[in-house]
C-alpha positions in Angstrom: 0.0 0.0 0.0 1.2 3.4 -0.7 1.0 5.9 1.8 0.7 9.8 1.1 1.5 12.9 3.3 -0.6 15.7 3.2 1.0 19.0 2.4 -1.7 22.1 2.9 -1.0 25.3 1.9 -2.9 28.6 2.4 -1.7 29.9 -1.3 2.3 29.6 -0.9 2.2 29.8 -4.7 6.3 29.7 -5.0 6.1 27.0 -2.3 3.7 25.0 -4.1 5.5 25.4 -7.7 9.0 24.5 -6.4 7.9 21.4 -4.9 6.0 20.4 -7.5 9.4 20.6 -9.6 9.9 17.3 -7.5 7.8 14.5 -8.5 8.5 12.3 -5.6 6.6 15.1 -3.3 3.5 15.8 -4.4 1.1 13.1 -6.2 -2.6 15.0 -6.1 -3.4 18.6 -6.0 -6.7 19.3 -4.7 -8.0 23.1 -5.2 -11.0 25.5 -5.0 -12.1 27.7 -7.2 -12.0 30.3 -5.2 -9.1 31.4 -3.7 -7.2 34.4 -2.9 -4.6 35.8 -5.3 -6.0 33.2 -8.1 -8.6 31.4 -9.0 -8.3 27.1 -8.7 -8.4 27.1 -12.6 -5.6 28.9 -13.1 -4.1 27.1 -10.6 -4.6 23.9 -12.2 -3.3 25.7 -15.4 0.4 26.3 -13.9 0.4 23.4 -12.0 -0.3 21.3 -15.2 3.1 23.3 -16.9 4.9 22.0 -14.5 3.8 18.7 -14.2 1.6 17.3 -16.8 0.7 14.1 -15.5 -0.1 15.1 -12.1 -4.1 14.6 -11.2 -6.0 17.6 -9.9 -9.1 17.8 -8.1 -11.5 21.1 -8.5 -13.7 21.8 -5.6 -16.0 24.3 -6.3 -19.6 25.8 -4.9 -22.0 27.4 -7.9 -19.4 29.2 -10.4 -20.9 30.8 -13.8 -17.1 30.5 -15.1 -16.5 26.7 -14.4 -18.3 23.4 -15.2 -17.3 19.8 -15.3 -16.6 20.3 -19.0 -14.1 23.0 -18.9 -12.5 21.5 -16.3 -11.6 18.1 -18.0 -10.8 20.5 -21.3 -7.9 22.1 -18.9 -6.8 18.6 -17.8 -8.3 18.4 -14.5 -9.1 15.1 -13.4 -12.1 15.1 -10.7 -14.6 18.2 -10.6 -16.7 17.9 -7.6 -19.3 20.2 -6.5 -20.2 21.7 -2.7 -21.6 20.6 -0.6 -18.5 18.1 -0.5 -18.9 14.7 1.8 -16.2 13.4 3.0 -17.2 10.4 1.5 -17.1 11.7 -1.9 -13.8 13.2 -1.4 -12.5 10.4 -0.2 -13.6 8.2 -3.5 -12.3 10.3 -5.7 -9.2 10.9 -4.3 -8.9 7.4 -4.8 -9.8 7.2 -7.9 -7.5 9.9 -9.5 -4.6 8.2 -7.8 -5.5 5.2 -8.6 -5.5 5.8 -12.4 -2.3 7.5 -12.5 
């Protein structure tokens, strides 16, 4: 079984993009959509130019610019809606990991 660590950050962008220069930290990004200093999107965008295979997961509440279809057109893997179970998290954190 593999095990993961969980690294939360509250928007250390610089943080976030130097350690995702090493692929033996980080295996799963999981982001809002709304965020300070930049929206989960275009997150996901600079995360994915650094690291193309990397999975993401969007979180998001009601947002006019975002669906489920733009979000797998950027290359985000899982797009799951608020309210989030911890259920729901938890199966599809699994399931982007497991098809890496």
């Amino acid at each position: 079984m593999t095990q993961h660590r969980l690294l939360s950050t509250l928007f250390r962008f610089p943080f976030l993009l130097m350690t995702l220069s090493d692929p033996d930290k980080i295996d799963l990004v999981i982001t809002d959509i709304t965020m300070p200093h930049m929206t989960g999107d275009t997150l996901a965008r600079e995360v994915l130019k650094i690291r193309t295979e990397i999975p993401i997961i969007l979180c998001t509440g009601y947002s006019a610019r975002m669906s489920e279809e733009k979000a797998m057109e950027l290359g985000i893997r899982k797009y799951i809606e608020k309210p989030i179970e911890m259920e729901n998290l938890a199966r599809s954190i699994r399931e982007v990991l497991d098809k890496q």
